[in-house]
PLY file of the C-alpha trace (Angstrom):
ply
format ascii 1.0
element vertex 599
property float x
property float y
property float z
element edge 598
property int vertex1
property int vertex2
end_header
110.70 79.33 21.35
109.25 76.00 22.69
106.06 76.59 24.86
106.36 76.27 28.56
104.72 73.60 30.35
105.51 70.43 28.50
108.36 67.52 29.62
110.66 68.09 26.62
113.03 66.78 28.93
111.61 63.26 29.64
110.64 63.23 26.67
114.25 63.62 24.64
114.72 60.47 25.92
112.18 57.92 25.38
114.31 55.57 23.77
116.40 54.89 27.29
119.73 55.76 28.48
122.63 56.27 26.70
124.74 53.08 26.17
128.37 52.47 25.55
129.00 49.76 22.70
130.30 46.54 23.05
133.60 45.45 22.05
132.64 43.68 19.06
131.73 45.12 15.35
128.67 47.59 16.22
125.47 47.18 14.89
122.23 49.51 16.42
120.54 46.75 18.77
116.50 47.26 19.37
114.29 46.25 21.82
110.34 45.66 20.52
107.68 47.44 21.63
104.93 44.45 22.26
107.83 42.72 24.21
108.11 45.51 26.44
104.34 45.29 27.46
103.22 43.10 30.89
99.37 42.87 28.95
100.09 42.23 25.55
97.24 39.41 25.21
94.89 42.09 24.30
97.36 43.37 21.88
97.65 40.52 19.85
94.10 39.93 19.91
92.97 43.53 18.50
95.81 42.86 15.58
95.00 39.53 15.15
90.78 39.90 15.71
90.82 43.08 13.52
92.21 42.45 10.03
90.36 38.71 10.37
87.11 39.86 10.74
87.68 42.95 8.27
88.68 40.21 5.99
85.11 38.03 6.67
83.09 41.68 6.07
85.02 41.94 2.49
83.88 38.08 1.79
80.26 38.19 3.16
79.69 41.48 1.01
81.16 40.10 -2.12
80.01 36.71 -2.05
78.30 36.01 -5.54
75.39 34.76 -4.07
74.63 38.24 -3.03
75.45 39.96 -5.61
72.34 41.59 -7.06
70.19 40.33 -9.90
67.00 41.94 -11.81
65.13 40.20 -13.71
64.51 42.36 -17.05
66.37 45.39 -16.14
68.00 47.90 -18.81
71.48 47.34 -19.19
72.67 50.29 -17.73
71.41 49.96 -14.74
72.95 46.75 -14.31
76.29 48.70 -15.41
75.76 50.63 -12.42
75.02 48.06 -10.45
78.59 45.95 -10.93
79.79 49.23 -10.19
78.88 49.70 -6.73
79.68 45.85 -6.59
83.34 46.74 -7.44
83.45 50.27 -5.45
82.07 47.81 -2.07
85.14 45.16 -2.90
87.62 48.17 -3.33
86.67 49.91 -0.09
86.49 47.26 1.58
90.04 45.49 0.41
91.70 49.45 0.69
90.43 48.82 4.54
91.38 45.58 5.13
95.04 46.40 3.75
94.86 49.61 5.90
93.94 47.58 9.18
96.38 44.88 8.34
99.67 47.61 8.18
98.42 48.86 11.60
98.67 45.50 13.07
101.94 44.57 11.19
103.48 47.70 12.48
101.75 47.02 15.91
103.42 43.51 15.83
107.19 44.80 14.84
107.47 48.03 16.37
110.77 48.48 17.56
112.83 51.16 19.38
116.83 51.54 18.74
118.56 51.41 22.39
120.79 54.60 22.12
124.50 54.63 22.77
127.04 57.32 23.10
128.51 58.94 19.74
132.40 58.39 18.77
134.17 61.39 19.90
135.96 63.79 17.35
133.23 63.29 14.31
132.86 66.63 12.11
129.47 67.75 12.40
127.75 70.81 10.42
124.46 71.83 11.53
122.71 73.03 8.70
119.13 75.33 8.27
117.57 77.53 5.46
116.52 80.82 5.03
113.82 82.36 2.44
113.88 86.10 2.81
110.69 87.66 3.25
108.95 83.99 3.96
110.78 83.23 6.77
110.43 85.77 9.81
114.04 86.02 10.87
113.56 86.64 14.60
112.32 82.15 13.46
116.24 81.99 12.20
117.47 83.77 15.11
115.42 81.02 17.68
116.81 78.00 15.34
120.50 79.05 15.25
120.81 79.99 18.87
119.56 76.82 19.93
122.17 75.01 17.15
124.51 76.83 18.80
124.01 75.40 21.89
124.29 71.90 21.16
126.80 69.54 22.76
129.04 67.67 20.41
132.80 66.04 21.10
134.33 67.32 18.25
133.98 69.72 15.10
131.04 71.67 15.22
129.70 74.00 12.73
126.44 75.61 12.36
125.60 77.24 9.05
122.82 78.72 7.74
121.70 78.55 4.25
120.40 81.70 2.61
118.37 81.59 -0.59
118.66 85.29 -0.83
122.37 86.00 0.51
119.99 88.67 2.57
122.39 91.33 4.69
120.55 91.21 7.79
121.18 87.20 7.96
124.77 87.60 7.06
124.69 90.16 10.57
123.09 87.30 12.38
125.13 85.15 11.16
128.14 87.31 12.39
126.76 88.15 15.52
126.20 84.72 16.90
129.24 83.17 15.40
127.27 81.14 12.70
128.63 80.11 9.38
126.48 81.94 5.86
126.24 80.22 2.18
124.49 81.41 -0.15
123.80 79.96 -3.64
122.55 83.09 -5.13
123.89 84.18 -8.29
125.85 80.88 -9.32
124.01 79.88 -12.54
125.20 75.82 -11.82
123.56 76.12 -8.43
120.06 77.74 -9.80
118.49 75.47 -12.61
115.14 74.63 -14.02
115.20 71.14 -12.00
117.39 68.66 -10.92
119.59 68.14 -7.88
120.43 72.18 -8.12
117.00 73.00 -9.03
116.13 76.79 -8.15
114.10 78.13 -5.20
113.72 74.46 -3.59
114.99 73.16 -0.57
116.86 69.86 -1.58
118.62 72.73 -4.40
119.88 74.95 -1.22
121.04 72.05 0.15
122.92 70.28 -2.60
124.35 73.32 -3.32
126.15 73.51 0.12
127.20 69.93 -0.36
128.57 70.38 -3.29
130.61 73.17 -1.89
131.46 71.67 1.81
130.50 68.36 2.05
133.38 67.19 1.75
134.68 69.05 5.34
132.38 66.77 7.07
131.52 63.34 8.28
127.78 64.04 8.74
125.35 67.29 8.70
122.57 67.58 10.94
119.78 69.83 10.07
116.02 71.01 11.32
113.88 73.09 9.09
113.98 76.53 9.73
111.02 76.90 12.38
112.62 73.73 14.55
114.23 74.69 17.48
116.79 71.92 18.78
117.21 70.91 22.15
121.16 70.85 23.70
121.28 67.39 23.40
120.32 66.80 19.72
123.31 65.14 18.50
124.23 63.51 21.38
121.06 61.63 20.93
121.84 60.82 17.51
124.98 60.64 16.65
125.92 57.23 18.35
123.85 55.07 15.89
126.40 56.44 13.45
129.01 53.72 15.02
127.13 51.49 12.77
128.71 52.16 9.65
125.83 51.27 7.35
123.68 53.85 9.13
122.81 56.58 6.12
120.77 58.98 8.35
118.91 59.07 12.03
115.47 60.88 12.38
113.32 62.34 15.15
109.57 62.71 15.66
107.70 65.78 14.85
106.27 68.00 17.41
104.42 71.36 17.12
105.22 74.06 19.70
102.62 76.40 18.64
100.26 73.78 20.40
97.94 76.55 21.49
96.18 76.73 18.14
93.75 74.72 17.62
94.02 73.64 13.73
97.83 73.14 15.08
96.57 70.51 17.49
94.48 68.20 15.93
97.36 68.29 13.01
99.68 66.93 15.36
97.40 64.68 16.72
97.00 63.50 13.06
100.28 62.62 12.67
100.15 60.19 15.94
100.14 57.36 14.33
103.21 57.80 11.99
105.67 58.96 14.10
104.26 56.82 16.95
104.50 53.17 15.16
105.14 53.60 11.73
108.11 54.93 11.74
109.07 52.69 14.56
107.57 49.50 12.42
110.20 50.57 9.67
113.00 50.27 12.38
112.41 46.42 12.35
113.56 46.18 8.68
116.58 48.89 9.57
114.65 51.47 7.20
112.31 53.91 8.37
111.19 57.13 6.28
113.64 60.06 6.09
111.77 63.09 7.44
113.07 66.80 7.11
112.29 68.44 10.06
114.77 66.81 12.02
117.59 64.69 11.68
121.26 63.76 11.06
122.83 62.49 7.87
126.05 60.96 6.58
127.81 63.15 3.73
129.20 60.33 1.81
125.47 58.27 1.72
123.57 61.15 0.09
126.68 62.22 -2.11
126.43 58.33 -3.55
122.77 58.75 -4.75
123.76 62.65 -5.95
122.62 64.63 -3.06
118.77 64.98 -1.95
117.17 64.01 -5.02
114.23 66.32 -7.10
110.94 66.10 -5.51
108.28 68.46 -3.24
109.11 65.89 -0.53
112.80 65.58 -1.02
113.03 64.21 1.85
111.34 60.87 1.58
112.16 60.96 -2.02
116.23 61.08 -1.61
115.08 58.45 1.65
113.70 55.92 -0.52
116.89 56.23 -2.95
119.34 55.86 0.20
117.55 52.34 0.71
117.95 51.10 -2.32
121.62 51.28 -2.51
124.75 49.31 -0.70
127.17 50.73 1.36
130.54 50.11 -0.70
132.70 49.57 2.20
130.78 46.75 3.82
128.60 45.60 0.63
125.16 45.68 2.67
122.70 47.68 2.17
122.45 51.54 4.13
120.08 51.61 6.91
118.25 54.39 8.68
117.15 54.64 12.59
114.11 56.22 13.74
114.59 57.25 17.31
111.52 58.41 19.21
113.02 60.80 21.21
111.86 64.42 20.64
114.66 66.32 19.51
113.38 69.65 18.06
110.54 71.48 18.51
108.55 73.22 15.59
105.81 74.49 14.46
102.30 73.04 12.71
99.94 74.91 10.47
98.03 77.68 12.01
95.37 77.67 9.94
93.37 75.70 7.62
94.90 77.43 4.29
98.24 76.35 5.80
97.05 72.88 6.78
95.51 72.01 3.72
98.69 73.02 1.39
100.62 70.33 3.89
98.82 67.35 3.12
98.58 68.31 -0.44
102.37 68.45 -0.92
102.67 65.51 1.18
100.80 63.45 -0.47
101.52 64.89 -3.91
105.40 63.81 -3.01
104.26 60.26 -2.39
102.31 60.15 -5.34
105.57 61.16 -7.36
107.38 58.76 -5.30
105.29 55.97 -6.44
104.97 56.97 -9.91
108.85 57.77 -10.69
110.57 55.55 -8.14
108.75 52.95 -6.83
109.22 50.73 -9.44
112.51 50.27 -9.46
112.25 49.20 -5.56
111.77 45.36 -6.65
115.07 44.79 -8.10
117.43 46.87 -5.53
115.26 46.41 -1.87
115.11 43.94 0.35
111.57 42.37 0.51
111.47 43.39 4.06
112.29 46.75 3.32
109.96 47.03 -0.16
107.03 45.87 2.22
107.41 48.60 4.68
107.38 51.33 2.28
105.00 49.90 0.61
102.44 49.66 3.27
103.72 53.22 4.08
103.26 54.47 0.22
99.81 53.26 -0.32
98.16 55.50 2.57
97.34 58.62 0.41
95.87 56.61 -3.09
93.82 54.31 -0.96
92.38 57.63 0.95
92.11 59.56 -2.08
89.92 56.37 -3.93
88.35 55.32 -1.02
86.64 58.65 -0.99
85.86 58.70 -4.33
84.02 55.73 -4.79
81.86 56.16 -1.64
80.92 59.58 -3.16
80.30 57.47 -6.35
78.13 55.14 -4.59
76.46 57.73 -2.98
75.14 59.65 -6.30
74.80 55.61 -8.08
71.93 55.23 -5.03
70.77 58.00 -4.61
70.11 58.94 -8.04
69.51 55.98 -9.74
68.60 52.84 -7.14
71.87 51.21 -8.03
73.06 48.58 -5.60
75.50 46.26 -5.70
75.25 43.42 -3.14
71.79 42.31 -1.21
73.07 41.07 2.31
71.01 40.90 5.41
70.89 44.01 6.82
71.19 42.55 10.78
74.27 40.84 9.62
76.12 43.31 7.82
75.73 45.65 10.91
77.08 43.01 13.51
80.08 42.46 11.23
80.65 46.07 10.51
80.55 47.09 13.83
82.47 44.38 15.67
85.25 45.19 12.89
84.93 48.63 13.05
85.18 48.38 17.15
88.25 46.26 16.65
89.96 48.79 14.68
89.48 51.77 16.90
90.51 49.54 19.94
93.88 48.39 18.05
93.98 52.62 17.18
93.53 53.14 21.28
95.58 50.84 22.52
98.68 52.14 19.94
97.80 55.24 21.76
100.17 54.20 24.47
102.96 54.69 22.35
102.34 58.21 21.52
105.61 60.43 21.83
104.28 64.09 21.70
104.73 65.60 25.19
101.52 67.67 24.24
99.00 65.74 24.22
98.01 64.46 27.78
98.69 60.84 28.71
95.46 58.64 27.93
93.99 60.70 25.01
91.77 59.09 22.19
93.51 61.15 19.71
89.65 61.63 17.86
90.91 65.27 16.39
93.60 63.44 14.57
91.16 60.77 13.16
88.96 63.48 12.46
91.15 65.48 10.77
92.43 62.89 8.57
88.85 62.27 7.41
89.00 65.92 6.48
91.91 65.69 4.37
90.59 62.94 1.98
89.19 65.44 -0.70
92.44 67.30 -0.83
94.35 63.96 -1.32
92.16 63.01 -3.83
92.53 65.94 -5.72
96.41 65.95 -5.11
95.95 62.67 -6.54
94.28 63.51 -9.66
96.73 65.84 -10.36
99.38 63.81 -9.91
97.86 61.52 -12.63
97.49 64.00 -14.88
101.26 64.51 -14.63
100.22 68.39 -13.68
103.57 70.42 -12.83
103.58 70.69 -8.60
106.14 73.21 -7.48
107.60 73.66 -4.38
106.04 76.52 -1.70
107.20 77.84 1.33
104.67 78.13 3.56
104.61 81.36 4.83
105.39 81.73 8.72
105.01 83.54 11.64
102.34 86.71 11.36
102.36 86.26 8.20
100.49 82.32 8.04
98.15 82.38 5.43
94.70 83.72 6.31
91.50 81.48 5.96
89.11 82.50 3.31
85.68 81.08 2.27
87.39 79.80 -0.91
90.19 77.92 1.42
87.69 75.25 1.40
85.89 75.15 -1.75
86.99 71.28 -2.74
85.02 70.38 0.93
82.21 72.53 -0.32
82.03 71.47 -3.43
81.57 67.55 -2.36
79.07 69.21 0.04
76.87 70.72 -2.79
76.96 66.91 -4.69
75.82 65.37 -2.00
73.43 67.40 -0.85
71.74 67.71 -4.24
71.47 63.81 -4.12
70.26 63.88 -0.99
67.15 66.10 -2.50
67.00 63.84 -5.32
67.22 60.72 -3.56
63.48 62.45 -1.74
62.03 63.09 -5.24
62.89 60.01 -6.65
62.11 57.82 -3.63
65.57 55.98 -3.59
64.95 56.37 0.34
67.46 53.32 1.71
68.20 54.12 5.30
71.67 53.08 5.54
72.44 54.82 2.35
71.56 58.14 3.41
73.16 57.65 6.72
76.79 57.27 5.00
75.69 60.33 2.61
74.51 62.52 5.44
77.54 61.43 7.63
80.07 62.34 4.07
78.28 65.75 4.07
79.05 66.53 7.49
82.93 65.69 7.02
82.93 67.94 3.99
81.02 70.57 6.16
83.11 70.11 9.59
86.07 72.89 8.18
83.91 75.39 7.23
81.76 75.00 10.04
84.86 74.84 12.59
86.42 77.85 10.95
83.21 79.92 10.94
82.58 79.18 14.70
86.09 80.55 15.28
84.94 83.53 13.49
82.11 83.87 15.19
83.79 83.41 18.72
86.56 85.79 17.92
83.79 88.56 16.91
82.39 88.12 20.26
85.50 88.03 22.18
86.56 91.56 24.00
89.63 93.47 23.34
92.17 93.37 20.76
92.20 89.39 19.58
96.53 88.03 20.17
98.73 87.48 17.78
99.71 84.17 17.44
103.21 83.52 19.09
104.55 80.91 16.68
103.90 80.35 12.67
103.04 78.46 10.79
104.06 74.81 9.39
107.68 73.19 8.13
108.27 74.02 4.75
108.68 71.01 3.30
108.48 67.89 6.09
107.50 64.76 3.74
105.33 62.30 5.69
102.37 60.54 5.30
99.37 61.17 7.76
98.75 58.40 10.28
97.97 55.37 8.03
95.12 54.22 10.61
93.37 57.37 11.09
91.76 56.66 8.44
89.36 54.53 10.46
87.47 57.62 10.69
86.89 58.60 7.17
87.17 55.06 5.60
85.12 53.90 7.82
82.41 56.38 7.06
83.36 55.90 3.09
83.23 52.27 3.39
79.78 52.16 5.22
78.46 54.39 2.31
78.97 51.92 -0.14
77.43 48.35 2.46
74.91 50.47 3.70
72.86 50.12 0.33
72.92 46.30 -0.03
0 1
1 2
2 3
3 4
4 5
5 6
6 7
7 8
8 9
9 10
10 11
11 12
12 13
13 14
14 15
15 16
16 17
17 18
18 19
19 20
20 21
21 22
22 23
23 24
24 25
25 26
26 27
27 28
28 29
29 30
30 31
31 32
32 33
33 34
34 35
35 36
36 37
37 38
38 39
39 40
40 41
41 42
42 43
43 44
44 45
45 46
46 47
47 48
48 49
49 50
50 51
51 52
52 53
53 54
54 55
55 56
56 57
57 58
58 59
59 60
60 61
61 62
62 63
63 64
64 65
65 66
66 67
67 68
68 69
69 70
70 71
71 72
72 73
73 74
74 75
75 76
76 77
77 78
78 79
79 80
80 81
81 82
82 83
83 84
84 85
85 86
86 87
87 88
88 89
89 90
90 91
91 92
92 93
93 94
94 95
95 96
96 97
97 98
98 99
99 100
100 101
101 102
102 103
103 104
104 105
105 106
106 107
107 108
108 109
109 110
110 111
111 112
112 113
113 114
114 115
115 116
116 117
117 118
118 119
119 120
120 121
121 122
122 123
123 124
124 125
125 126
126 127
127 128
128 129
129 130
130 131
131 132
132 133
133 134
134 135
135 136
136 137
137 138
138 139
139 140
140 141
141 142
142 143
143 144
144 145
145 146
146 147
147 148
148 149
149 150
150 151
151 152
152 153
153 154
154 155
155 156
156 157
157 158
158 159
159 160
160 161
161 162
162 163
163 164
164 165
165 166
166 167
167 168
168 169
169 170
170 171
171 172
172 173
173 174
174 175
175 176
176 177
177 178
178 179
179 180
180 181
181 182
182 183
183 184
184 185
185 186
186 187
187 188
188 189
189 190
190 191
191 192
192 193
193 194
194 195
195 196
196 197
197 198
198 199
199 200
200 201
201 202
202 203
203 204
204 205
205 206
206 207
207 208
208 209
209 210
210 211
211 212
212 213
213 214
214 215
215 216
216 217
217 218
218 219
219 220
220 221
221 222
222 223
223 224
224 225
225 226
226 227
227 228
228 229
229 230
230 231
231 232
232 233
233 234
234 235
235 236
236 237
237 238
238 239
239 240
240 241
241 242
242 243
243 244
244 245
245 246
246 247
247 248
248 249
249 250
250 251
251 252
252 253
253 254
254 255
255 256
256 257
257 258
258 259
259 260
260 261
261 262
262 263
263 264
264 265
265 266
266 267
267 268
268 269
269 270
270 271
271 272
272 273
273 274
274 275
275 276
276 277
277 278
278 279
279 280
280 281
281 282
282 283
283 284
284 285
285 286
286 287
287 288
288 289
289 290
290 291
291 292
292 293
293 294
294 295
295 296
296 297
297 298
298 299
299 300
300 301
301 302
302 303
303 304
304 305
305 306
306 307
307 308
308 309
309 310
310 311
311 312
312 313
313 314
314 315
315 316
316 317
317 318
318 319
319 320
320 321
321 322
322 323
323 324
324 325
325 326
326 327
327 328
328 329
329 330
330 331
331 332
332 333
333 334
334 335
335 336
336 337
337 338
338 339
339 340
340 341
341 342
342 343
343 344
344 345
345 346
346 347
347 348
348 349
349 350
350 351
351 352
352 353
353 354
354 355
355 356
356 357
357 358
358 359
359 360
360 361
361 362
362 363
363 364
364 365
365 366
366 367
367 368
368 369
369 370
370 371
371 372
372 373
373 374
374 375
375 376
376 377
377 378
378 379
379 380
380 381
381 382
382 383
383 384
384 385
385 386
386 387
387 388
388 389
389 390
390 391
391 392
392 393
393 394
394 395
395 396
396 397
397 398
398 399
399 400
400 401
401 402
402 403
403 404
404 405
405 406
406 407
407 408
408 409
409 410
410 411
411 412
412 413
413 414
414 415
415 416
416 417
417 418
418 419
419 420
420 421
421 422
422 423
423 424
424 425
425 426
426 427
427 428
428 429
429 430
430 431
431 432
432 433
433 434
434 435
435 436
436 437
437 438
438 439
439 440
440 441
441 442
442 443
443 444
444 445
445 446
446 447
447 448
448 449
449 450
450 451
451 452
452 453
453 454
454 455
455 456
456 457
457 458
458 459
459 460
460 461
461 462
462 463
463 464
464 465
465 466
466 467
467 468
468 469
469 470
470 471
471 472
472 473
473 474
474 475
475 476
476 477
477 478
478 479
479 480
480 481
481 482
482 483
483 484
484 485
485 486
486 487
487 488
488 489
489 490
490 491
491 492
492 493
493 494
494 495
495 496
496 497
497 498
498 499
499 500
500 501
501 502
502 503
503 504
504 505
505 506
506 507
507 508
508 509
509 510
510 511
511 512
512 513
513 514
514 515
515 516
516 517
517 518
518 519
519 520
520 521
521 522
522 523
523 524
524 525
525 526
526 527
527 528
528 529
529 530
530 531
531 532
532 533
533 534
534 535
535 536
536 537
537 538
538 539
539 540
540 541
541 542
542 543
543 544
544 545
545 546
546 547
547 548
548 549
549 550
550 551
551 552
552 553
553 554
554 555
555 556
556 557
557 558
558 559
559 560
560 561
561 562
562 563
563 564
564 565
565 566
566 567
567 568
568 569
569 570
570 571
571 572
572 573
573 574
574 575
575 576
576 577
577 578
578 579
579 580
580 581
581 582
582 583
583 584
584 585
585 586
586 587
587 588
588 589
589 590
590 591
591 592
592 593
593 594
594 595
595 596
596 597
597 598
C-alpha cells in the first residue's frame, strides 16, 4: 500500500504531458535539463569551477617539488613514504573523476518528452513470488494494483511462483491473474546460466521461454512495487521508437516512515535524479528491476536476462551492446523520471547493508566479465556513460582503503608523502570541497522522490553513502578473489531481518584499527593535527551505525506501550543500481583529507 500524504500524482508525471507523434519516422525527442533552467550561470560555474579546481588540489599535492625527502633515512620508511605519495594521487584522481561525472551528467541531463502508446500492443505484466520470503498479503497489493492498469490492448498480468505455492494459485484465481511456475522442470532449474535455480533472471527466463513469444513487451515491478493505474500508459509510447529495448522508472520507498528507509532513499538521489537522466543523452541509461517495461524480442536476442546478482544491469549492459536487426542501429533504453511504482527500502541496517553489497558486488562482476568487451560493440558515447556509472563502487571501495592505509602509515610510523603549506592546502581543499557540495545542492532541484520535501540538502543520503564504503570494499575484495556470491531474497514484511551487534562488525572492526592508531599515534608522538582530524572523523563514520542503531534501541526501551509493527518490509530483492555517484563527497571527502592532511 503506498503511504498517504505524498503527490504520487504530480509526480507520475514529471516528464510533461502526454504527446501524440509526428507524422514522420518516430524517434523519442528530449528536452535538457540545464536548458530548462532561467539561472543556469551558476550551474555551469559549480560544474565548470568544481572539477578545475579539484584538478589544481591533485597537481599542487603531487607536484615533485613537494614530494618528501630525508636525508639518511632507512629505506623502508621511504617505502612508506612513496606510498602515501601514491595513496594522496589516487584519492585525489578517484575524486576528481567522481566530481567530473557529476558535472558531465549535470551538463547532459536530459528528460524524454512522453507521447501516447500505439493502441492494440500485447502487454504481460509480470512479478515473482518466493514462498515463505515473500509475505503474500505483498503479492496480493502488487497484483491488484497490475490489475488495475490502463492499457489499449492485450493485457495480462501473471505472477511468477518459485514454489507453484497453492495459496498463490487461489490468488491468482481469485483476482483473475495468470500463475507459472517453473518448479519441477529440470531445464528450467540449473546450477547457473540463463535458467539458473532459485534466482530471479531464472524465474523469468523461464516464463519467456514458455510465453514470450504471446507478447510484444512485458512489464514488470519486483514483488513489493505497487504500480500506479497509469504505468504503461506512461511507458509504453517510447516503444513507437522501434530501437527502444526497454523503458525504466525511478525508485521510491513507501515505507518512508522508517528511518534507515529514508536516508536509503535519499542515498539513491543522485542516481535516479541525474544519472540515469545523463545516460538518456547517449539513448542508454541503466536497466533497473524494480520497475519497468521491456521488449520480448530485445532480451530474447541476447538469451533472456543474463546470469548475474544484478541481472538487471547485467542483461542492460548486454542490450546496449547489440543492434537492432530490423533497422541496423544500435537498441536504446529511456529513463523516464516519472514515478511509476511505489516500493519498499530496507528497514533495517542488516537489510540495508546486504543491498549495497549485492549492488555493488553485481557491478563488480559486470566490470570483471563484461566490461571488456564494451570497446568493440558500444558507441563511445554510450561506453563513457557506463563507464563513469561502473567505476562508482571500486573508486569508493579504494578510496577508503588507502585513507585507512594512510591513516595507520602516520600514525604508526611518521610516514608522509607530500610537504605542502599547510594554509594552502586548506584554501584549496575547502574551496573545492565547497564547490562540490554546491554542484550536489543545486542537482538537488532535480530530485524526483515525492518524499522528501522540496529544498532538502539530502545530508542522510551523503551520509549514508559514507557508511557504505567498508561494505563495498569488502564486496570488492571478494569479488577479486573470484569468491562465489549467490543470490538472496531479502526477507520482507515482519519478517525484515533484525539488527544484531554483529550486523556491523566490518564498521567496528575499522573502528578498533583506528582507534588503536589513534593510541599509538599518542605513544609514539606522530601527533600531526590534520592527520588525526581525518582519523578521528573515519572513526566516527565507522561508529555512526552502531551508534544510530543503539540510540534506536535505547529510545524504543523508553518508549510506552507495545512498540508498532512496521507497516511495509523490507527492500527489492534484487534492484541493481549504483548509489549516488556524488554522495560520495561525504566519505571521499573525509578519505581524501586523511591522506593531505599529513603533508
Amino acid at each position: 500500500m503506498r503511504p498517504e500524504g505524498y503527490d504520487y500524482d504530480t509526480h507520475s508525471r514529471l516528464a510533461g504531458p502526454l504527446t501524440q507523434p509526428d507524422g514522420a519516422a518516430y524517434r523519442v525527442r528530449y528536452t535538457s535539463l540545464l536548458a530548462r533552467e532561467p539561472r543556469r550561470i551558476r550551474a555551469v560555474l559549480l560544474m565548470s569551477l568544481a572539477p578545475l579546481l579539484t584538478g589544481v588540489l591533485l597537481v599542487y599535492l603531487v607536484w615533485p617539488t613537494h614530494w618528501v625527502r630525508r636525508e639518511g633515512a632507512d629505506r623502508w620508511l621511504t617505502g612508506l613514504d612513496v606510498a602515501m605519495l601514491v595513496s594522496i594521487g589516487l584519492i585525489e584522481l578517484f575524486m576528481l573523476v567522481n566530481v567530473a561525472s557529476v558535472a558531465h551528467a549535470t551538463m547532459v541531463a536530459r528528460d524524454p518528452v512522453p507521447v501516447v502508446p500505439e493502441p492494440g500492443t500485447r502487454v504481460a505484466f509480470l512479478t515473482t513470488y518466493v514462498p515463505g520470503k515473500e509475505p503474500l498479503a505483498m503479492v496480493r497489493a502488487t497484483l491488484e494494483g497490475a490489475t488495475r492498469l490502463t492499457h489499449d490492448g492485450t493485457l495480462d498480468v501473471w505472477l511468477l511462483d518459485e514454489g507453484d505455492d497453492e495459496r498463490a494459485r487461489a490468488l491468482c484465481a481469485e483476482l483473475g491473474v495468470k500463475h507459472f511456475t517453473r518448479r519441477g522442470v529440470p531445464e528450467w532449474n540449473q546450477d547457473s546460466g540463463v535458467h539458473k535455480a532459485r534466482t530471479k533472471h531464472g524465474n523469468y527466463n523461464a516464463w519467456i521461454a514458455m510465453h514470450g513469444d504471446a507478447y510484444d513487451f512485458f512489464a514488470s515491478v519486483d514483488t513489493d512495487h505497487v504500480p500506479l493505474p497509469n504505468f504503461l500508459e506512461r511507458m509504453l509510447g517510447y516503444f513507437r521508437d522501434p530501437d527502444v529495448a526497454f523503458v525504466v522508472g525511478p525508485q521510491v520507498y513507501g515505507n518512508y516512515h522508517n528511518p534507515v528507509t529514508k536516508a536509503a532513499e535519499s542515498q539513491q538521489f543522485l542516481f535516479h535524479a541525474l544519472i540515469q537522466r545523463a545516460g538518456n543523452r547517449y539513448r542508454a541509461p541503466m536497466f533497473v528491476g524494480t520497475n519497468n517495461v521491456v521488449r520480448v524480442c530485445a532480451v530474447k536476442q541476447v538469451g533472456g536476462l543474463y546470469d548475474s546478482i544484478t541481472e538487471d544491469m547485467a542483461t542492460g549492459f548486454e542490450i546496449h551492446r547489440h543492434r537492432n536487426p530490423a533497422t541496423g542501429r544500435h537498441w536504446e533504453s529511456v529513463y523516464t523520471p516519472d514515478v511509476l511504482a511505489v516500493g519498499e527500502g530496507p528497514a533495517s541496517w542488516t537489510d540495508f547493508f546486504t543491498q549495497q553489497m549485492r549492488w555493488s558486488r553485481g557491478t563488480y562482476e559486470t566490470l570483471l566479465k563484461q566490461y571488456w568487451k564494451a570497446p568493440f560493440r558500444m558507441p563511445a558515447g554510450r561506453l563513457l556513460s557506463y563507464s563513469l556509472m561502473l567505476v562508482y563502487y571500486p573508486m569508493t571501495a579504494v578510496n577508503w582503503f588507502l585513507g585507512i592505509l594512510s591513516c595507520v602509515l602516520f600514525l604508526w610510523f611518521g610516514a608522509s608523502g607530500t610537504e605542502v603549506a599547510a594554509s594552502v592546502w586548506l584554501m584549496l581543499y575547502s574551496d573545492a570541497a565547497a564547490l562540490q557540495v554546491g554542484l550536489y545542492l543545486w542537482n538537488r532541484r532535480h530530485n524526483v522522490s515525492p518524499h522528501e520535501p522540496r529544498g532538502s540538502g539530502g545530508l542522510a543520503g551523503m551520509a549514508m553513502s559514507a557508511l557504505s564504503a567498508p561494505i563495498y570494499l569488502k564486496s570488492f575484495t571478494e569479488a577479486l578473489l573470484r569468491r562465489p556470491s549467490r543470490f538472496v531474497v531479502t526477507p520482507k514484511g515482519g519478517d525484515a531481518s533484525p539488527d544484531r551487534l554483529l550486523t556491523f562488525r566490518i564498521h567496528l572492526s575499522w573502528a578498533a584499527l583506528l582507534i588503536a592508531s589513534l593510541t599509538a599515534s599518542a605513544v609514539l608522538d606522530h601527533t600531526h593535527v590534520a592527520m588525526r582530524t581525518w582519523a578521528f572523523l573515519a572513526t566516527a563514520i565507522s561508529l555512526a551505525p552502531v551508534g544510530v542503531w543503539a540510540a534506536g534501541r535505547l529510545r524504543d526501551r523508553r518508549a510506552p506501550g507495545p512498540r508498532p509493527a512496521p507497516d511495509t518490509p523490507a527492500p527489492a530483492s534484487a534492484a541493481a543500481g549504483p548509489a549516488p555517484a556524488f554522495a560520495a563527497t561525504g566519505a571521499t571527502s573525509s578519505v581524501s583529507g586523511t591522506m593531505t592532511g599529513g603533508n
